[in-house]
PDB file of N, CA, C and O in Angstrom:
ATOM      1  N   UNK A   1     -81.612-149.563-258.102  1.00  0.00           N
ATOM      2  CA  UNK A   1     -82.196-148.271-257.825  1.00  0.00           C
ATOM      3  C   UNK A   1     -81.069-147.298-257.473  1.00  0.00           C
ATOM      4  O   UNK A   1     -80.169-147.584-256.684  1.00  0.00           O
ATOM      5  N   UNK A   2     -81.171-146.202-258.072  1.00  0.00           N
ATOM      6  CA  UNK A   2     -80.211-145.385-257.333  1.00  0.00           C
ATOM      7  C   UNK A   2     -79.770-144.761-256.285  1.00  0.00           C
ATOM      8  O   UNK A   2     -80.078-145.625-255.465  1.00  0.00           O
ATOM      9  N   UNK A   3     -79.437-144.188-255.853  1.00  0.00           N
ATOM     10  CA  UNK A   3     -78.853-143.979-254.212  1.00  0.00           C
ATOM     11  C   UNK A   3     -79.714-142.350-254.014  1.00  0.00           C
ATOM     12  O   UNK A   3     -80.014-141.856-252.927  1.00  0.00           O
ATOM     13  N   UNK A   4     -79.999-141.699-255.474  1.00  0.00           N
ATOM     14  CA  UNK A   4     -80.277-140.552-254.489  1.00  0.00           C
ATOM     15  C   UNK A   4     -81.851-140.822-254.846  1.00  0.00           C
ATOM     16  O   UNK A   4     -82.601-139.890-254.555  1.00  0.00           O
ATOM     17  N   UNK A   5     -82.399-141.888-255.393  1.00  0.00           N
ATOM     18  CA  UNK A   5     -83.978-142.252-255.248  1.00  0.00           C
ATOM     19  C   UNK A   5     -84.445-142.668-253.648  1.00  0.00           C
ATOM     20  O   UNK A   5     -85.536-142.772-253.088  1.00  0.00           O
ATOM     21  N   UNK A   6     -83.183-142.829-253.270  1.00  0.00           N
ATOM     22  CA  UNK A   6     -83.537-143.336-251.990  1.00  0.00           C
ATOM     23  C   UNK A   6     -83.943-142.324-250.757  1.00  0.00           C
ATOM     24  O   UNK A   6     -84.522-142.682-249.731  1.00  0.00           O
ATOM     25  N   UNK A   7     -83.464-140.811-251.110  1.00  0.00           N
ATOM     26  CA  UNK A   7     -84.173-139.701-249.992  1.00  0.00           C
ATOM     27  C   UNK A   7     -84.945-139.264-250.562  1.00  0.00           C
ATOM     28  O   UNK A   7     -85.012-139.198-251.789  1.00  0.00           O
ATOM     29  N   UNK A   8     -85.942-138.741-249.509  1.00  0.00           N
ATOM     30  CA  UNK A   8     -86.974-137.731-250.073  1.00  0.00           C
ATOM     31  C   UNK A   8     -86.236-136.342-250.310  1.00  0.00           C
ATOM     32  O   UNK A   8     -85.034-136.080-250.339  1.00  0.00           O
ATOM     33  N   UNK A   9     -87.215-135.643-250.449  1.00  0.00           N
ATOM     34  CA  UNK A   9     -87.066-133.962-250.777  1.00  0.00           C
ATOM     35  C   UNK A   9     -86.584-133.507-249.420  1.00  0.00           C
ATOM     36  O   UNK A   9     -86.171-132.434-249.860  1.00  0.00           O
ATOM     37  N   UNK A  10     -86.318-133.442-248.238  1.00  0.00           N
ATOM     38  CA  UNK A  10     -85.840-133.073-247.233  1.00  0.00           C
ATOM     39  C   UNK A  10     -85.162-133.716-246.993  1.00  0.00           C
ATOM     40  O   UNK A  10     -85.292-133.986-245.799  1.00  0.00           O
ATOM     41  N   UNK A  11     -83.938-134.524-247.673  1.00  0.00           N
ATOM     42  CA  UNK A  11     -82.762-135.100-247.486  1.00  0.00           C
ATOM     43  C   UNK A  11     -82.867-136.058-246.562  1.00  0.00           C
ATOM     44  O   UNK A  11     -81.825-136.050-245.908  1.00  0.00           O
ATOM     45  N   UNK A  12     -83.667-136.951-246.148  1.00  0.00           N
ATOM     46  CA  UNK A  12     -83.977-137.895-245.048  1.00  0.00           C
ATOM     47  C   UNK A  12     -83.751-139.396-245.538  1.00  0.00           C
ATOM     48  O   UNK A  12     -83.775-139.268-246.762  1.00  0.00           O
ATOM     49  N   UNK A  13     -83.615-140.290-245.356  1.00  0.00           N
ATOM     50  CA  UNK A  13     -83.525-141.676-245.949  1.00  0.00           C
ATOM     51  C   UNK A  13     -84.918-142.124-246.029  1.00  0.00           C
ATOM     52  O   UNK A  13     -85.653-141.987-245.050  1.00  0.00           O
ATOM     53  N   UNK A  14     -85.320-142.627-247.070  1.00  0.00           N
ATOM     54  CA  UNK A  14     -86.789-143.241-246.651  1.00  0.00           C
ATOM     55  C   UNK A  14     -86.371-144.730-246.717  1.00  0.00           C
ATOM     56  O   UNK A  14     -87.083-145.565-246.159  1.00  0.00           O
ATOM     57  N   UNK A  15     -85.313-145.078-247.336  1.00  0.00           N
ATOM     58  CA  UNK A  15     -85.073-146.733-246.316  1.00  0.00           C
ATOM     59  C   UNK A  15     -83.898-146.782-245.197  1.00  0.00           C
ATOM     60  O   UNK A  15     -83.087-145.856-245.191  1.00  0.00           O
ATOM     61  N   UNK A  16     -83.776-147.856-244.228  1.00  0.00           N
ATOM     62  CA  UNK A  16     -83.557-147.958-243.157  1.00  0.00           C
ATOM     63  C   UNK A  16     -82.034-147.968-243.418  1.00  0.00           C
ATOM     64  O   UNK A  16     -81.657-148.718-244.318  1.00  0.00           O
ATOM     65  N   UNK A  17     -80.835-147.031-242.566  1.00  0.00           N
ATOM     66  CA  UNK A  17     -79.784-147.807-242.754  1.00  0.00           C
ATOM     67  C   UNK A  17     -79.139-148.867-241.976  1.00  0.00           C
ATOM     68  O   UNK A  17     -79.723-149.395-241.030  1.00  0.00           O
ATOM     69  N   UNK A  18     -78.491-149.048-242.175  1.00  0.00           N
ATOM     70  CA  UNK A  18     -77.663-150.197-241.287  1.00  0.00           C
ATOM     71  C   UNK A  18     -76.888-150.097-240.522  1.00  0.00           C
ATOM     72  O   UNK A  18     -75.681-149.879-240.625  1.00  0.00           O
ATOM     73  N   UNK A  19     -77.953-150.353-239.099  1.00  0.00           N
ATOM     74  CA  UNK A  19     -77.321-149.931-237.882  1.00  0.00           C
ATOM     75  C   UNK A  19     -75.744-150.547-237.144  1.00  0.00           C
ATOM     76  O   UNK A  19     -75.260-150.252-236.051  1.00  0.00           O
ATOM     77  N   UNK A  20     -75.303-151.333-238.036  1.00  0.00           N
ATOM     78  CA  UNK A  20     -73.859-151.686-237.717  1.00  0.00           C
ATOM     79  C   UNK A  20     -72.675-151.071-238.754  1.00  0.00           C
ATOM     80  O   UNK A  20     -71.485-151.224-238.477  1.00  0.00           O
ATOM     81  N   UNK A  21     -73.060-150.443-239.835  1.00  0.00           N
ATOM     82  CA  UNK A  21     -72.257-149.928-240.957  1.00  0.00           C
ATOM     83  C   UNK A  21     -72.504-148.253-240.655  1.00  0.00           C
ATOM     84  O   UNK A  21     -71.585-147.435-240.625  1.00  0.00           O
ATOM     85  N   UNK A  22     -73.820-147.962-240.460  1.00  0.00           N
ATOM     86  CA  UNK A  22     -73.859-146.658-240.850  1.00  0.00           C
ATOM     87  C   UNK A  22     -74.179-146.032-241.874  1.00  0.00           C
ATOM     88  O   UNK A  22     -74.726-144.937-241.747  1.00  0.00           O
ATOM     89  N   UNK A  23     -73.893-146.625-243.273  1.00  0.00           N
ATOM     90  CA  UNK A  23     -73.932-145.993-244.339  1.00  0.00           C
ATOM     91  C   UNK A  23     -74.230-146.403-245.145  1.00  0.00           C
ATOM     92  O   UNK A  23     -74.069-145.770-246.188  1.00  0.00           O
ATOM     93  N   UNK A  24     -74.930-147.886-245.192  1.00  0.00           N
ATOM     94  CA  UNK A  24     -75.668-148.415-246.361  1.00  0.00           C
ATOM     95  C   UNK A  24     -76.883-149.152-245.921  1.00  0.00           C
ATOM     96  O   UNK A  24     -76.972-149.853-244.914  1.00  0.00           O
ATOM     97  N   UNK A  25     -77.688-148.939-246.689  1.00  0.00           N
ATOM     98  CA  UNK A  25     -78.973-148.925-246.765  1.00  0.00           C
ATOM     99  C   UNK A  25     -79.333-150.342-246.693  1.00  0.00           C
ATOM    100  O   UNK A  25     -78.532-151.034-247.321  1.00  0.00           O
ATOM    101  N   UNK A  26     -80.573-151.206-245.955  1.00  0.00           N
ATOM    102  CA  UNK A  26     -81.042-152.298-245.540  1.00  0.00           C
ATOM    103  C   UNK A  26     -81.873-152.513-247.195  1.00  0.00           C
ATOM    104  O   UNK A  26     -82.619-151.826-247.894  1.00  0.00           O
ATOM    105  N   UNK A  27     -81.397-153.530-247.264  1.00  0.00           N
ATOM    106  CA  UNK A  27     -81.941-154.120-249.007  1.00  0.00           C
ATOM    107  C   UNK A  27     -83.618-155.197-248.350  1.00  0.00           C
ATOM    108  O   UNK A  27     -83.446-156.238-247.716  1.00  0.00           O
ATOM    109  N   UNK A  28     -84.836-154.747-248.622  1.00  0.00           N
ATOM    110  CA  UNK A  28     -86.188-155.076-248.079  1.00  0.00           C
ATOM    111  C   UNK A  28     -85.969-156.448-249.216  1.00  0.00           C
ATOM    112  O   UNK A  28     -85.607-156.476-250.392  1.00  0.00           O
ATOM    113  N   UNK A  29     -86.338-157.427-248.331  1.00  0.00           N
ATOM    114  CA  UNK A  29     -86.899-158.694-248.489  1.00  0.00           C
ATOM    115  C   UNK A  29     -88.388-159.256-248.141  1.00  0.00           C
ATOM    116  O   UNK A  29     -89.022-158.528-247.377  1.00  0.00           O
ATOM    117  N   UNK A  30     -88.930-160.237-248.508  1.00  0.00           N
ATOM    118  CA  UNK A  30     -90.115-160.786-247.427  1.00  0.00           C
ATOM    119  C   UNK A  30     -90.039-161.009-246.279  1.00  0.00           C
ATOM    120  O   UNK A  30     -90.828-160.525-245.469  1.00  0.00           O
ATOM    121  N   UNK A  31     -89.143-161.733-245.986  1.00  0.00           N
ATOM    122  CA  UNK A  31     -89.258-161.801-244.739  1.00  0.00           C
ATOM    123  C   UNK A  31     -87.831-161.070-243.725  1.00  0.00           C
ATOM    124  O   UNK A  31     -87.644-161.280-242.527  1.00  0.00           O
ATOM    125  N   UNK A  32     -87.019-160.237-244.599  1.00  0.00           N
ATOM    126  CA  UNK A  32     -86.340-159.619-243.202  1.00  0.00           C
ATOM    127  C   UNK A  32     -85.615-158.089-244.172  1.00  0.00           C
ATOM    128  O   UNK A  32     -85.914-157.965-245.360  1.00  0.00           O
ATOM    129  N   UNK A  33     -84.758-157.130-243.530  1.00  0.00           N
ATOM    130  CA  UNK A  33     -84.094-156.396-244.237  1.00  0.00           C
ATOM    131  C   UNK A  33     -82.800-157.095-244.095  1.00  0.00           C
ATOM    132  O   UNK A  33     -82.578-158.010-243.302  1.00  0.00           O
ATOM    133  N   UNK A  34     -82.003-156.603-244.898  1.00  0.00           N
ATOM    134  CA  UNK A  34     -80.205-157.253-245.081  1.00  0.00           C
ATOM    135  C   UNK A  34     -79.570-156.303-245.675  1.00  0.00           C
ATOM    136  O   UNK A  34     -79.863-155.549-246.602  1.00  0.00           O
ATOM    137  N   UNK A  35     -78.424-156.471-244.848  1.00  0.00           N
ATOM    138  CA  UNK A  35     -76.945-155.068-245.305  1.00  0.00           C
ATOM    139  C   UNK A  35     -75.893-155.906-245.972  1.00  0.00           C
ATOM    140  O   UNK A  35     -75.138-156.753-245.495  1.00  0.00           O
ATOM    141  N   UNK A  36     -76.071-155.342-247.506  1.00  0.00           N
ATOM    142  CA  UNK A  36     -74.992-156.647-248.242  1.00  0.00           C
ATOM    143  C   UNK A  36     -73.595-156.203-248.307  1.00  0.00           C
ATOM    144  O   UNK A  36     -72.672-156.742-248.917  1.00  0.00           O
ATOM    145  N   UNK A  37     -73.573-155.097-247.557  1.00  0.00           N
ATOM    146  CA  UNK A  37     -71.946-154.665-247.118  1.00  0.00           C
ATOM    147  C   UNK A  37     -71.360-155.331-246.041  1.00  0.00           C
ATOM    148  O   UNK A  37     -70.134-155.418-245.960  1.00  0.00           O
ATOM    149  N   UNK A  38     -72.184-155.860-245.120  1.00  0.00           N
ATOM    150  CA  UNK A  38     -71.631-156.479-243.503  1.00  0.00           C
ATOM    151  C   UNK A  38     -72.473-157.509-242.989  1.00  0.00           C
ATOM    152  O   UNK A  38     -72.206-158.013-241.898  1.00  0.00           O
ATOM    153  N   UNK A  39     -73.376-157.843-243.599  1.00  0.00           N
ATOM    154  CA  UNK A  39     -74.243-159.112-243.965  1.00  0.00           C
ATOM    155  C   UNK A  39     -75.410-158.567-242.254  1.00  0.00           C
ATOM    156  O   UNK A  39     -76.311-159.317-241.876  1.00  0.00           O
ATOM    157  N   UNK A  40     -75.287-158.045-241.967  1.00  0.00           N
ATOM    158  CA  UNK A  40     -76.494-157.351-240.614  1.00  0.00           C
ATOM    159  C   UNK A  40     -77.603-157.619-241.233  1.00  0.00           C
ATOM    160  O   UNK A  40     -77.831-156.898-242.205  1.00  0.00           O
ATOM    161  N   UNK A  41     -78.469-158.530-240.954  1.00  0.00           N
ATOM    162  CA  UNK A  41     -79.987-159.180-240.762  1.00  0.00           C
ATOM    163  C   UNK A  41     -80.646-159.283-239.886  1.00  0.00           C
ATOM    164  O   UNK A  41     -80.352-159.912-238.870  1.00  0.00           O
ATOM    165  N   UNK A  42     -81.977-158.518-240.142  1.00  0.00           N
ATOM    166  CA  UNK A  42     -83.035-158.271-239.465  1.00  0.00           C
ATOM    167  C   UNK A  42     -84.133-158.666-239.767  1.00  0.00           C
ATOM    168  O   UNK A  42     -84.685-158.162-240.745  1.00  0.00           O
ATOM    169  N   UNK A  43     -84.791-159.714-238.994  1.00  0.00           N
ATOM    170  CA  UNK A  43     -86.232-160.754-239.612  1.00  0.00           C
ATOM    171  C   UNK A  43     -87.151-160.253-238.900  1.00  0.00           C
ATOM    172  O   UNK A  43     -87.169-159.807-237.753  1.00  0.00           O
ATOM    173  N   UNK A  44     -87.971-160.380-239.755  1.00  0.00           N
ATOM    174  CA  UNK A  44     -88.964-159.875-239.463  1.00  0.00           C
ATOM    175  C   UNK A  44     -90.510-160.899-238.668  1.00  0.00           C
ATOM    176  O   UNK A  44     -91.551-160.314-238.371  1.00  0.00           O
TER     177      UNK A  44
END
């Protein structure tokens, strides 16, 4: 998916970023999100 599919129309992120990087976006799984820049996992 591309990077600017990822904001809405008011420049906002509509997925989560990654609260240890900053700047890349949490990749949605079943059961958790994951930052495949710094490996930060969050289960859900």
């Amino acid at each position: 998916m591309p990077r600017h599919e990822l904001y809405n129309d008011d420049g906002d992120a509509e997925r989560e970023l990654c609260p240890r990087c900053g700047d890349s976006f949490l990749a949605q799984h079943d059961d958790r999100q994951h930052c495949g820049k710094c490996g930060y996992t969050e289960w859900e």
